[in-house]
C-alpha positions as CSV (number, residue, x, y, z in Angstrom):
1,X,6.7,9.7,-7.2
2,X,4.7,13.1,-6.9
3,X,4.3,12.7,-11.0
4,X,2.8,9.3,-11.0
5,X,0.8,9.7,-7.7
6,X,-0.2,13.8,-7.9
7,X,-2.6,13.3,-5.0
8,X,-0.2,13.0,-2.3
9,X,1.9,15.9,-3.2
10,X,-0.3,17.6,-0.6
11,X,-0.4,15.3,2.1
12,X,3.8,15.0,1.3
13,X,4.3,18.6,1.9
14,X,2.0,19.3,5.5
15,X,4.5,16.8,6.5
16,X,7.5,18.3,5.9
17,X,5.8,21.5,7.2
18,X,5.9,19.2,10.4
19,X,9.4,18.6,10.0
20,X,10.9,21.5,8.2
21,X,9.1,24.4,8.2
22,X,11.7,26.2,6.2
23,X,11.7,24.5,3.1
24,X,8.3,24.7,3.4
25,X,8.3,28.4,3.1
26,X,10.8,28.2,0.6
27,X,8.0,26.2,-1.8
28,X,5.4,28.3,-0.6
29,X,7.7,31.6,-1.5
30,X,8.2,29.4,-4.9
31,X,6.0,28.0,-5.8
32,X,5.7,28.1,-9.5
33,X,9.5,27.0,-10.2
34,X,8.8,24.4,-7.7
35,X,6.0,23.0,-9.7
36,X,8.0,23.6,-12.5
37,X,10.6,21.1,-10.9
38,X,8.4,18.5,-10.1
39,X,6.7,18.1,-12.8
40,X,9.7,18.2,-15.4
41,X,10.8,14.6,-16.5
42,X,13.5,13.2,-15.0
43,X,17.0,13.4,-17.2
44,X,17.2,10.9,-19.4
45,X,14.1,9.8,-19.0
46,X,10.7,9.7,-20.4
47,X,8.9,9.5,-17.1
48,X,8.2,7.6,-14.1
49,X,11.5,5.2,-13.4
50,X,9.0,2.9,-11.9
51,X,7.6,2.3,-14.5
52,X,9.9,1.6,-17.1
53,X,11.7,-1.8,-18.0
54,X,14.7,-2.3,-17.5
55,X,17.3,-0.7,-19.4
56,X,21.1,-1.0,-19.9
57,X,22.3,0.6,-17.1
58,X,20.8,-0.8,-13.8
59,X,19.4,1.6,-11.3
60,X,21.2,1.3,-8.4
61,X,20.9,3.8,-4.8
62,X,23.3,3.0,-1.9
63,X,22.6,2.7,1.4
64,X,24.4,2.5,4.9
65,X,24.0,-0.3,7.3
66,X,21.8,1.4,9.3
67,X,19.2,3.4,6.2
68,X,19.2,-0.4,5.6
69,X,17.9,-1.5,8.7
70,X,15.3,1.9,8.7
71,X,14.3,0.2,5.3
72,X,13.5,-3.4,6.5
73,X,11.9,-2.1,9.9
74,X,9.4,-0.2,7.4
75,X,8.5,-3.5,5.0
76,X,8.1,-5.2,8.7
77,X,4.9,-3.0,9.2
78,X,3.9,-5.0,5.7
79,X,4.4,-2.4,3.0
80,X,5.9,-3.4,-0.2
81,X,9.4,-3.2,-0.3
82,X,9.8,-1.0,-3.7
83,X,7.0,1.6,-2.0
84,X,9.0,1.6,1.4
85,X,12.2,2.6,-0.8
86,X,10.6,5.2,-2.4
87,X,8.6,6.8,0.1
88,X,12.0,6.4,2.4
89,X,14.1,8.1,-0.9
90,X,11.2,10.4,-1.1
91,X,11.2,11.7,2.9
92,X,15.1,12.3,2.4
93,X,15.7,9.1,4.4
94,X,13.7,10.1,7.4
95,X,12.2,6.7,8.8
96,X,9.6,8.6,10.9
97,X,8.4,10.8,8.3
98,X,8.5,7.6,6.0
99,X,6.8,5.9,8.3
100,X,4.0,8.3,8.8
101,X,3.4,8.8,4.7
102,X,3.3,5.1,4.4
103,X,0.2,4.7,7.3
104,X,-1.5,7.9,6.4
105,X,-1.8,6.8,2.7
106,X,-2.1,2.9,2.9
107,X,-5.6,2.7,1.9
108,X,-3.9,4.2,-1.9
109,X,-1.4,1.7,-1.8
110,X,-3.8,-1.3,-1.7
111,X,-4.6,-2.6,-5.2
């Protein structure tokens, strides 16, 4: 996500701040190998999964009963449902934090 949309990196991570201000620190303390990490390709891949057809294997993520209902309460506030999975992925399945990314950066979202 962070590859394909660099300017929300920043808003992303005074979030989790917000919600975890230890893994915060942990980026801040390392910061170079966590660059390093996001911006390395994902295995197997060529680049943003978003953005590629379809392949052979299909992508699948699994989700309990109630991540699913988180999921469906976020496209009810009329956000896309592939951007509500992936900022909800993307937040480590936190609907709040979710939530938050998705009104804070909606204006980016409109094409």
């Amino acid at each position: 996500m962070v590859q394909s949309n660099p300017q929300i990196l920043q808003p992303m991570l005074q979030e989790l701040g917000k919600q975890n201000p230890q893994l915060l620190r942990l980026i801040e303390e390392n910061h170079a190998e966590f660059l390093q990490l996001i911006n390395e390709p994902l295995e197997g891949s060529e680049g943003d999964l978003f953005d590629q057809p379809d392949q052979d294997m299909p992508h699948a993520i699994n989700v309990t009963p109630a991540e699913q209902e988180a999921i469906e309460r976020l496209e009810g506030m009329g956000f896309d449902r592939a951007l509500v999975i992936e900022a909800y992925l993307a937040c480590d399945r936190n609907e709040e934090l979710a939530a938050n990314y998705l009104l804070e950066n909606a204006a980016d979202f409109e094409d």
